[in-house]
Rosetta silent file (secondary structure, phi, psi, omega in degrees, C-alpha in Angstrom):
SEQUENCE: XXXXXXXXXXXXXXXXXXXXXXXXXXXXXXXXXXXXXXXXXXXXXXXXXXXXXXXXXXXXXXXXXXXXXXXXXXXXXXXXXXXXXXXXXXXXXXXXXXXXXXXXXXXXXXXXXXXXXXXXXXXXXXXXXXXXXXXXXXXXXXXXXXXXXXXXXXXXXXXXXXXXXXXXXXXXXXXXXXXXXXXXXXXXXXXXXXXXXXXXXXXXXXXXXXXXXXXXX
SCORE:     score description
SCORE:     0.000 S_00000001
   1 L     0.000  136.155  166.633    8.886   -1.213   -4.085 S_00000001
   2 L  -112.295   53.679  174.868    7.840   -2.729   -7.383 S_00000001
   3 L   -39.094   94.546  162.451    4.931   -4.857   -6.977 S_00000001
   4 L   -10.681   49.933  177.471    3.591   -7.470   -9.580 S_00000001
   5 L   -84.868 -177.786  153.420    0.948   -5.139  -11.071 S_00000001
   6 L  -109.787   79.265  160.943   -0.184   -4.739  -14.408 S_00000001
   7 L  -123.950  142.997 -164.944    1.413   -1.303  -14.567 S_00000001
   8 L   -60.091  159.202  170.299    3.619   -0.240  -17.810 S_00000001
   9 H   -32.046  -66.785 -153.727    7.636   -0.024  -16.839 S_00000001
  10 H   -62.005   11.131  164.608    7.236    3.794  -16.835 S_00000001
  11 H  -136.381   44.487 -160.946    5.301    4.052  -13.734 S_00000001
  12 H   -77.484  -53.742 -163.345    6.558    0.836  -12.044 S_00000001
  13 H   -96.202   20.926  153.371    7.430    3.233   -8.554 S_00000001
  14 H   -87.984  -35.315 -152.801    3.598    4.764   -8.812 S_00000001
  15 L   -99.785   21.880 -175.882    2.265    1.304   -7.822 S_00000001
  16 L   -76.706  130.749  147.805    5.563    0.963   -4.979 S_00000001
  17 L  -174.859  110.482  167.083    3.978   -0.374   -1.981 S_00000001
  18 L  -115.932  122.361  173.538    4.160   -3.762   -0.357 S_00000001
  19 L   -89.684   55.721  162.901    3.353   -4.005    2.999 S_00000001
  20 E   128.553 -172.957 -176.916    4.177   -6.185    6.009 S_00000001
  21 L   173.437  168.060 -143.386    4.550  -10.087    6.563 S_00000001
  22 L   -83.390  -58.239 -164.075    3.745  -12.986    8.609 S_00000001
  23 L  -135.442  144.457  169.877    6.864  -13.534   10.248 S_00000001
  24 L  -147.371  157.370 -155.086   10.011  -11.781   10.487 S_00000001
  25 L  -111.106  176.557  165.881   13.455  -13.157   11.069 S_00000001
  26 L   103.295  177.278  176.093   17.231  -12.411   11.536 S_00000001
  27 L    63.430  -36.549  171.765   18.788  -10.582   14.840 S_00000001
  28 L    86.037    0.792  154.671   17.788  -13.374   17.471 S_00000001
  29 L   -53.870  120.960 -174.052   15.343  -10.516   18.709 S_00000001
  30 L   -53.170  140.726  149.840   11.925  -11.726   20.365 S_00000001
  31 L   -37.709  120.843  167.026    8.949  -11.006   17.990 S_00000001
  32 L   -63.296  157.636 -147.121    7.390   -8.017   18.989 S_00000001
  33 L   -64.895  -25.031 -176.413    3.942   -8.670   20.857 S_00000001
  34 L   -61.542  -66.869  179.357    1.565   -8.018   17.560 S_00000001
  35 L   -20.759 -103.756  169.807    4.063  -10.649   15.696 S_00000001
  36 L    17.013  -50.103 -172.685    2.748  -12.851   18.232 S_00000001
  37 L   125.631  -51.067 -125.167   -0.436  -13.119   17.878 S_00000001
  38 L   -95.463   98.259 -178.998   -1.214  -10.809   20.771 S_00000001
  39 L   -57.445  128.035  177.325   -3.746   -7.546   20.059 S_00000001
  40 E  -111.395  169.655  179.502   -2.238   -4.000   20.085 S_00000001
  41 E  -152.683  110.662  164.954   -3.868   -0.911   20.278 S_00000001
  42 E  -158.214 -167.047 -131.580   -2.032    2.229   19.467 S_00000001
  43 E  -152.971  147.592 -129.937   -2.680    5.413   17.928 S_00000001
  44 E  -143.820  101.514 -168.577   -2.148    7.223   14.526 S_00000001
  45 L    35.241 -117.096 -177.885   -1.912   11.825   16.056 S_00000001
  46 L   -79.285   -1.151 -158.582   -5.082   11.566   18.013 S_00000001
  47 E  -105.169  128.338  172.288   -7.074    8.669   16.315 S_00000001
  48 E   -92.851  135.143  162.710   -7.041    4.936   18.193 S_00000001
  49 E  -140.387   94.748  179.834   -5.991    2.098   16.062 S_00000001
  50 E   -44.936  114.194  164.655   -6.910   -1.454   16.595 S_00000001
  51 E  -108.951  153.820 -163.162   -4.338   -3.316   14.955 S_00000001
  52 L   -71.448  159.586 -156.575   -5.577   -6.246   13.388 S_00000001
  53 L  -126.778   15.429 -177.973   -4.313   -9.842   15.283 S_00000001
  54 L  -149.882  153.146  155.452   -4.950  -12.267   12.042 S_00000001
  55 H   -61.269  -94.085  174.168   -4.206  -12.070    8.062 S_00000001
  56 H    -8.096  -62.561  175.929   -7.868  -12.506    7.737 S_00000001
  57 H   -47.286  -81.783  173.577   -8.764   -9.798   10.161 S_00000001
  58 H   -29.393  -77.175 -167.338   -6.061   -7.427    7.956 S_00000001
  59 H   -37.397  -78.920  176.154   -8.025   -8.853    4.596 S_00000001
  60 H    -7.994  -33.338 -168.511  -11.624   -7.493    5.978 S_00000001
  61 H   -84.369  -20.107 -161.746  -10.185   -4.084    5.926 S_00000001
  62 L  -110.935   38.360  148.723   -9.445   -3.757    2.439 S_00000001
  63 L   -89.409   65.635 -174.664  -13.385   -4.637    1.557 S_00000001
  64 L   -81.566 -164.249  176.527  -13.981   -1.445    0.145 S_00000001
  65 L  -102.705  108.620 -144.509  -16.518    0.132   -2.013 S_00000001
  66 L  -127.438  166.895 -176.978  -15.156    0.742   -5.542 S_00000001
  67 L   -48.501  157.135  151.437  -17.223    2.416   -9.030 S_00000001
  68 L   -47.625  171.096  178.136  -20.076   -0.224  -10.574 S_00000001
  69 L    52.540   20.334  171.084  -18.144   -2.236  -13.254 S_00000001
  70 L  -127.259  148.674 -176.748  -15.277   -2.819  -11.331 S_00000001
  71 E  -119.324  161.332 -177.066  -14.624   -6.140  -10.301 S_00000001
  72 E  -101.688  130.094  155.339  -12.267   -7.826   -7.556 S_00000001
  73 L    -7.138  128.332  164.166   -9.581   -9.983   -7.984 S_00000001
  74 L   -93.778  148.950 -175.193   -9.805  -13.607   -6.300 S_00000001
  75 L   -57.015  -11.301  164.482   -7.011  -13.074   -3.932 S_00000001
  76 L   -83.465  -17.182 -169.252   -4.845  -15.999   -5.807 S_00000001
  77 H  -100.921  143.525  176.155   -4.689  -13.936   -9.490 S_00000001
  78 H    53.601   43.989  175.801   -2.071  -11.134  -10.211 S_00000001
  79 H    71.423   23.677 -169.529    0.052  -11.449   -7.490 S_00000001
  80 L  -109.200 -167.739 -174.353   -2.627  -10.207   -4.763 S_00000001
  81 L    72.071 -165.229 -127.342   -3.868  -11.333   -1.397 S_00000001
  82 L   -73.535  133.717  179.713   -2.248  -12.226    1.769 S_00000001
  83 E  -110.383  104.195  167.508    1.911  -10.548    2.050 S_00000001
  84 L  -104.240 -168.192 -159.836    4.631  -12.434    4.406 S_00000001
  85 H   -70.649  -35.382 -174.281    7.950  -11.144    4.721 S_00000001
  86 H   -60.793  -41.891 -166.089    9.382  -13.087    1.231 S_00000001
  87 H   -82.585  -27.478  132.790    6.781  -11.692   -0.746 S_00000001
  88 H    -7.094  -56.887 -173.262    7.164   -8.209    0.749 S_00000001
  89 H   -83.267  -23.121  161.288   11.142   -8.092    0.169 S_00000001
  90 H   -57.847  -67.244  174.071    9.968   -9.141   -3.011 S_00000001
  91 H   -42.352  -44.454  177.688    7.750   -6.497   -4.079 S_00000001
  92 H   -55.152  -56.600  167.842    9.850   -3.550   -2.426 S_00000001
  93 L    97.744  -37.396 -173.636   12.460   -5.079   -5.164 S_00000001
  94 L   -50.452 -178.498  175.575   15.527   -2.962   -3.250 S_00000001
  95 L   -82.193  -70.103  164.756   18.806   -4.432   -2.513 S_00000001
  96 L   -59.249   18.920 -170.134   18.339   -3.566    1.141 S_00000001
  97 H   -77.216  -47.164 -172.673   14.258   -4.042    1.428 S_00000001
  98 H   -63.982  -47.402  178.033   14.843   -7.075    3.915 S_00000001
  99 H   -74.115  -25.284  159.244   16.811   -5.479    6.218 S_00000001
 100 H   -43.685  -72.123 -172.816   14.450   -2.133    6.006 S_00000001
 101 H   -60.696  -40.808  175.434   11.131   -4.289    6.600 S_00000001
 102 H   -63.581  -46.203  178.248   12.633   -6.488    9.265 S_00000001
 103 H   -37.813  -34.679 -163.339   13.968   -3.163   10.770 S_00000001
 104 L  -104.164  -11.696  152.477   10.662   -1.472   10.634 S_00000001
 105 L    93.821    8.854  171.647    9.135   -4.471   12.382 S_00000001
 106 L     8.061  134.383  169.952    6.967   -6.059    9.987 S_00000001
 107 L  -127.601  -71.357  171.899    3.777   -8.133   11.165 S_00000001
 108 E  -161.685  162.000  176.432    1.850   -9.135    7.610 S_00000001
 109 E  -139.375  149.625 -159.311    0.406   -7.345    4.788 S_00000001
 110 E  -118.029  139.777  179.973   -2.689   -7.354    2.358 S_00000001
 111 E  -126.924  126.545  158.165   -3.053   -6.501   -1.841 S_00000001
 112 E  -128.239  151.545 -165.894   -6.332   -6.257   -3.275 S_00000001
 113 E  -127.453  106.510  162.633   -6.957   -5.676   -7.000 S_00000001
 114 E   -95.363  142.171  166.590   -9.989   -4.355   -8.697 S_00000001
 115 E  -137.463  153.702  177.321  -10.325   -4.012  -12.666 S_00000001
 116 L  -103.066  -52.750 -173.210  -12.667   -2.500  -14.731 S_00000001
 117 L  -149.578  171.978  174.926  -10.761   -3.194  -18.038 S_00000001
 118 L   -59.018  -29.748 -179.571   -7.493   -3.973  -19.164 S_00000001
 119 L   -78.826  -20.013 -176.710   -6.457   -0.519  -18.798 S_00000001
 120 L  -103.106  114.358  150.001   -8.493    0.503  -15.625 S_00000001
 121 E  -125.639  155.690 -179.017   -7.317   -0.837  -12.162 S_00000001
 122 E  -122.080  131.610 -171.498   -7.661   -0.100   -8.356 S_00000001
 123 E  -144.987  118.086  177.365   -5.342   -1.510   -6.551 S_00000001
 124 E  -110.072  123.977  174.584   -4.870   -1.239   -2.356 S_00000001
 125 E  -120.052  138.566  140.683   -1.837   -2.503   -0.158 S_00000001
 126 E   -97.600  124.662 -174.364   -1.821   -2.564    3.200 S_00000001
 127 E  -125.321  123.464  179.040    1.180   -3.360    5.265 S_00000001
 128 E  -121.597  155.845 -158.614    0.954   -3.639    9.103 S_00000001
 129 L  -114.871 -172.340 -169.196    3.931   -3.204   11.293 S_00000001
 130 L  -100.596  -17.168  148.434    4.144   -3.910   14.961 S_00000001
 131 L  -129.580 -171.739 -173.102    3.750    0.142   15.873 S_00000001
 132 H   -65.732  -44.938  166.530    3.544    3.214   14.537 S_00000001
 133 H   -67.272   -9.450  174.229    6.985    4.437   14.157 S_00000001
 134 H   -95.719  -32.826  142.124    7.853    1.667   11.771 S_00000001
 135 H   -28.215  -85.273 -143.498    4.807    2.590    9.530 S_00000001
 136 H   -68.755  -42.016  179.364    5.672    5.805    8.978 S_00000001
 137 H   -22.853  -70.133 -168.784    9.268    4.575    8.638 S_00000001
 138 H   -56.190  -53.134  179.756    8.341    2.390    5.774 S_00000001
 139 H   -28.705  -36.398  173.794    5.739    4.826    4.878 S_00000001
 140 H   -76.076  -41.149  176.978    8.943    7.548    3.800 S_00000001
 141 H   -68.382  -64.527  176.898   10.189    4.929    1.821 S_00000001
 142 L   -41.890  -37.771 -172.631    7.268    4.045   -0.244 S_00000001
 143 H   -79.316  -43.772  157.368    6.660    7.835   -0.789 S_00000001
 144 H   -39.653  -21.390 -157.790   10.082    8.451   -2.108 S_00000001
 145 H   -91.340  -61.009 -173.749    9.551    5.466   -4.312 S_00000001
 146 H   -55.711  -49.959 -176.283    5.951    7.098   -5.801 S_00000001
 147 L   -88.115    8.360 -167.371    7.627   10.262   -6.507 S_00000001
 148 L   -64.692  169.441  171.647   10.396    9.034   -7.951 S_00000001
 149 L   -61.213  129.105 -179.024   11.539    9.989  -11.878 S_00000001
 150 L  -121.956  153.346 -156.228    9.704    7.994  -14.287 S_00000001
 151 L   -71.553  129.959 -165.621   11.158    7.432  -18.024 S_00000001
 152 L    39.740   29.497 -175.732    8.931    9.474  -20.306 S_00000001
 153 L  -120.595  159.714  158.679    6.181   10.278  -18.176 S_00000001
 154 E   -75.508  159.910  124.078    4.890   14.041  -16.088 S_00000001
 155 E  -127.349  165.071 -136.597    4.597   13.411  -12.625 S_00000001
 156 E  -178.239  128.875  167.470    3.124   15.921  -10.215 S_00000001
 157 L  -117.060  122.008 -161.478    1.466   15.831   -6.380 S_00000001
 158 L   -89.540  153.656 -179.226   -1.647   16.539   -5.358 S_00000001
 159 L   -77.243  151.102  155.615   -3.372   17.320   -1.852 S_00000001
 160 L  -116.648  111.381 -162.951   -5.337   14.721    0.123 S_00000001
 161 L   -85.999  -29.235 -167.589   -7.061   17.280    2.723 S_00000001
 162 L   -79.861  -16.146 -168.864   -9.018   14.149    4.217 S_00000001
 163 L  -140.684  126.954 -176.823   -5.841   12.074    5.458 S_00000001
 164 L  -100.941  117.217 -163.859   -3.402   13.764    7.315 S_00000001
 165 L    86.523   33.399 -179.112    0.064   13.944    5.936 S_00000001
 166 L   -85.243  106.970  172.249   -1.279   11.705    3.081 S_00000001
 167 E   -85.232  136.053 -146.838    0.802   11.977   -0.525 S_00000001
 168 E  -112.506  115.954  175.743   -1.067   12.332   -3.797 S_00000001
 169 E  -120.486  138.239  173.634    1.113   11.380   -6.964 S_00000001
 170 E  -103.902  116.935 -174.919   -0.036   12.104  -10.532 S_00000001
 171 E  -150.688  136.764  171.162    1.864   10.249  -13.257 S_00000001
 172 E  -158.727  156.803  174.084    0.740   10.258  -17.132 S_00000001
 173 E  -155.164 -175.452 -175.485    2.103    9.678  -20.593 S_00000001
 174 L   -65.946  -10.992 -176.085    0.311    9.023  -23.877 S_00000001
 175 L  -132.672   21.022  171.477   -1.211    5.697  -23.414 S_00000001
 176 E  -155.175  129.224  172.810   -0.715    5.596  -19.665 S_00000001
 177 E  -141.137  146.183  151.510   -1.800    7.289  -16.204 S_00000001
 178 E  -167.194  175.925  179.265   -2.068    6.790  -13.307 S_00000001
 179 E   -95.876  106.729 -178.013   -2.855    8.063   -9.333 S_00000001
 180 E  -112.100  151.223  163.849   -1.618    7.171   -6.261 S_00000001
 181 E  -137.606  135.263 -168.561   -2.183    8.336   -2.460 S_00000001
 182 E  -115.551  132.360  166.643    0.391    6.825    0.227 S_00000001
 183 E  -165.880  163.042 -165.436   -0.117    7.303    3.941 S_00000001
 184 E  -113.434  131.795 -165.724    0.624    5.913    7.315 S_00000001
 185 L  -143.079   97.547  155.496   -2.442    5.306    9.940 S_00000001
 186 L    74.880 -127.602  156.060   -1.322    4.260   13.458 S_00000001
 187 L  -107.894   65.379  174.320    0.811    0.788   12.494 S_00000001
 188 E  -132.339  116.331  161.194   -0.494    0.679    9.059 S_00000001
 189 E   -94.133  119.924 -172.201    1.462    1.457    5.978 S_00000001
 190 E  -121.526  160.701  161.898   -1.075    2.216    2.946 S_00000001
 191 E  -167.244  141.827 -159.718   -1.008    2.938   -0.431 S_00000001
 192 L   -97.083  175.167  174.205   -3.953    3.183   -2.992 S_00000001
 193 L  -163.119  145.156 -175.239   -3.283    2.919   -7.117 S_00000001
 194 E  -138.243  127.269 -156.861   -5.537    3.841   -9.229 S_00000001
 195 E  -125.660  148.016  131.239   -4.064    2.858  -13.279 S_00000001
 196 E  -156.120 -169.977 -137.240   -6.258    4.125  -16.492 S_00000001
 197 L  -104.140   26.636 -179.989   -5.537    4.719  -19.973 S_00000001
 198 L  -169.272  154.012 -148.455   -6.015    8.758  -19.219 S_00000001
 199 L   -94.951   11.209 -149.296   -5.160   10.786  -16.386 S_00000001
 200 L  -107.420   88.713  151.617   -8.840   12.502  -15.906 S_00000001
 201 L   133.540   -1.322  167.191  -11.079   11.358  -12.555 S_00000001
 202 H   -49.210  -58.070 -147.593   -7.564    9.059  -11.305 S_00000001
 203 H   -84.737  -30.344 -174.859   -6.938   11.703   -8.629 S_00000001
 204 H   -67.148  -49.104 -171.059  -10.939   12.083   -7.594 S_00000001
 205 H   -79.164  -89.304  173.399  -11.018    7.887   -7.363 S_00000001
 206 H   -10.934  -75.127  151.375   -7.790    7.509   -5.535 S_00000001
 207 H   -10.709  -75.714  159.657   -9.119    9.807   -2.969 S_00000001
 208 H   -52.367  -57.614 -165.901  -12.083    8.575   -2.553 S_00000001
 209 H   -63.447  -29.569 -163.437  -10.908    5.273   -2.341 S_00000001
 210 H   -67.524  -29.882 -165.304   -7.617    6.139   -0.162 S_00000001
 211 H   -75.026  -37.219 -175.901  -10.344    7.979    2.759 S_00000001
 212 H   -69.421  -26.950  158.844  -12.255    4.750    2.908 S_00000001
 213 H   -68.233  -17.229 -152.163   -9.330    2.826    3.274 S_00000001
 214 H   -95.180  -33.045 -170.959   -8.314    5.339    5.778 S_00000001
 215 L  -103.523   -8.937 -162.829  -11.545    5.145    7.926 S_00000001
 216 L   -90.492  -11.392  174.481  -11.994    1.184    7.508 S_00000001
 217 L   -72.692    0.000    0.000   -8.336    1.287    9.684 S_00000001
């Protein structure tokens, strides 16, 4: 996925994650019951997870708590806010992302954007599906995406001990780093971004930020 960030080309697949939509078409298959409208409840190993039954409800979650001096996005600037299925198949950017996301059951998905400076951003997507196996589904993709090779940069992965079976990406070059952590929670596909102009307290802030996203699900 390749998502309308402000991240340089060479880490374009640290920031992949788009998540979910409104509606999702093709096949002549009934919307599954979340599509609908209709509140699910299902569960991420041992952990219950209310999935959210509105875009609004789905926004609420990604009101985290980010450093002083960073500020948020209005939900209209840099390609953030509210995700339906176009802007989704956008963001993933594959040739095959539409049939993937419809596949994987899509319901809608949420971007929020914090900045500190031009070089310092936080950036959270959430994408919710209509259960849990299509999360993680997507969830494989997006992670494959994050680790992929990027043109003149290290990259490297790190643990998240706090989220289980959560992936921790490290990507830096000389005038660019940045942190990501991707994980799947129940029918939630997440992924966290963390961009500054040095690679040093990215992986500590990602972290932090990814468990809070992690617990607000």
């Amino acid at each position: 996925m390749k998502p309308a960030t402000p991240l340089s080309a060479a880490f374009a697949a640290l920031a992949a994650l788009a998540l979910a939509a409104c509606s999702v078409g093709g096949g002549g298959k009934p919307a599954p019951a979340a599509q609908q409208g209709v509140e699910a409840t299902t569960t991420s190993t041992t952990v219950a997870v209310k999935a959210a039954r509105t875009m609004d409800e789905l926004g609420k979650m990604l009101d985290l708590t980010v450093p002083e001096g960073y500020t948020v996005l209005a939900d209209n600037v840099d390609d953030t806010g509210p995700s339906d299925l176009e802007k989704a198949v956008s963001d993933d950017g594959g040739a095959d992302a539409r049939d993937v996301l419809t596949g994987d059951h899509f319901v809608r998905g949420y971007q929020r954007e914090w900045t500190l400076d031009e070089n310092d951003q936080i950036i959270a997507y959430v994408y919710q599906f209509a259960d849990a196996t299509g999360a993680a589904d997507y969830t494989r993709r997006v992670t494959e995406d994050s680790e992929g090779p990027a043109d003149n940069g290290a990259m490297g992965r790190f643990s998240v001990p706090g989220i289980d079976g959560a992936v921790g990406v490290n990507g830096s070059d000389p005038n660019f780093a940045a942190s990501t952590v991707t994980f799947a929670k129940g029918p939630y596909s997440v992924q966290v971004v963390v961009n500054g102009a040095k690679q040093a307290g990215l992986e500590s802030l990602a972290t932090s930020i990814a468990e809070e996203q992690y617990d607000r699900l």
